[in-house]
C-alpha positions in Angstrom: 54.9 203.9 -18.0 54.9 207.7 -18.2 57.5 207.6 -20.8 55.3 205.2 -22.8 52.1 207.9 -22.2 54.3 210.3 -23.7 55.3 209.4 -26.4 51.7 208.3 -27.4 50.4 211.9 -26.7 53.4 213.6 -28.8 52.5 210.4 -31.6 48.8 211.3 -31.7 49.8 215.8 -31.8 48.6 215.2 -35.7 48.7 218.5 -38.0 50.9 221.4 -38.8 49.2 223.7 -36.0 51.2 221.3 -33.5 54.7 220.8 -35.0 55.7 224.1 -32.8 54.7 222.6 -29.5 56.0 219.0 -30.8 59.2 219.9 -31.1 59.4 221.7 -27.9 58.2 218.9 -25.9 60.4 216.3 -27.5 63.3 218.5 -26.2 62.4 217.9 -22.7 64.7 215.1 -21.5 63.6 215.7 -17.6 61.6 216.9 -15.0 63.7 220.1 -13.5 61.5 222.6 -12.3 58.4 220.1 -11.2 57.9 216.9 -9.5 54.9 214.6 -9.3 53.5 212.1 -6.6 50.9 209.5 -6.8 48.5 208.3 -4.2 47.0 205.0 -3.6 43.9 206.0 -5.7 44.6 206.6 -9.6 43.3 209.8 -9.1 45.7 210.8 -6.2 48.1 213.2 -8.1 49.6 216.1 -7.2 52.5 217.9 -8.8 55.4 219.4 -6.4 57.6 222.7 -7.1 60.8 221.7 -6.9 62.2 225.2 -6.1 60.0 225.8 -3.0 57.9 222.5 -2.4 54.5 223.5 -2.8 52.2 221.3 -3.8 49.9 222.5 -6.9 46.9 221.1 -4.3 46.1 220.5 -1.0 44.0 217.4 -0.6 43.8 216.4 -4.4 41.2 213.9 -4.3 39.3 216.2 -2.1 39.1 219.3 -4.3 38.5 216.5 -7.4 35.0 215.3 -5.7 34.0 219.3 -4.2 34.4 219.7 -8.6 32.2 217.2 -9.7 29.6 217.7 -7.0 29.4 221.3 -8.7 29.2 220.2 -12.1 26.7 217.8 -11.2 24.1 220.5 -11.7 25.1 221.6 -14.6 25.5 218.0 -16.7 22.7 218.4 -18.7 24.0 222.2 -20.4 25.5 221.4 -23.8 27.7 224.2 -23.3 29.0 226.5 -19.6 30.3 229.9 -20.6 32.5 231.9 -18.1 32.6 235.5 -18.3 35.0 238.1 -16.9 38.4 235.1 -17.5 40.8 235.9 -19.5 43.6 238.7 -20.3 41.5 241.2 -22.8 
């Protein structure tokens, strides 16, 4: 199934501004660096360094509900804008 996900993401990368990034993640034949488990919820995933095993989050589904309980407030804003992110 995640092959078939793939492959319709990389399909629907239309446009010369993507051929770059295309062809670098049609060379990726496997998963080395990075692992990935699911929960019993759809929305249980969390992705697993290989090298050291840390998970990218703690409680996924957790953090996922603490997020849209903040953006709950803000649903109605057409636009957010963060200042102070970024490298310049």
């Amino acid at each position: 199934m995640q092959n078939t996900i793939f492959n319709k993401n990389l399909k629907a990368m239309n446009g010369k501004e993507y051929n770059e990034l295309k062809e670098k993640l049609v060379k990726i034949k496997e998963l080395r660096e990075f692992s990935y488990t699911f929960g019993k919820d759809n929305l249980d995933i969390n992705i697993i360094q290989k090298r050291n095993l840390k998970t990218l989050y703690k409680n996924p589904l957790k953090e996922l509900e603490e997020k849209i309980e903040f953006f709950k407030n803000y649903e109605r804003y057409p636009a957010l804008f963060f200042y102070g992110l970024g490298n310049g």
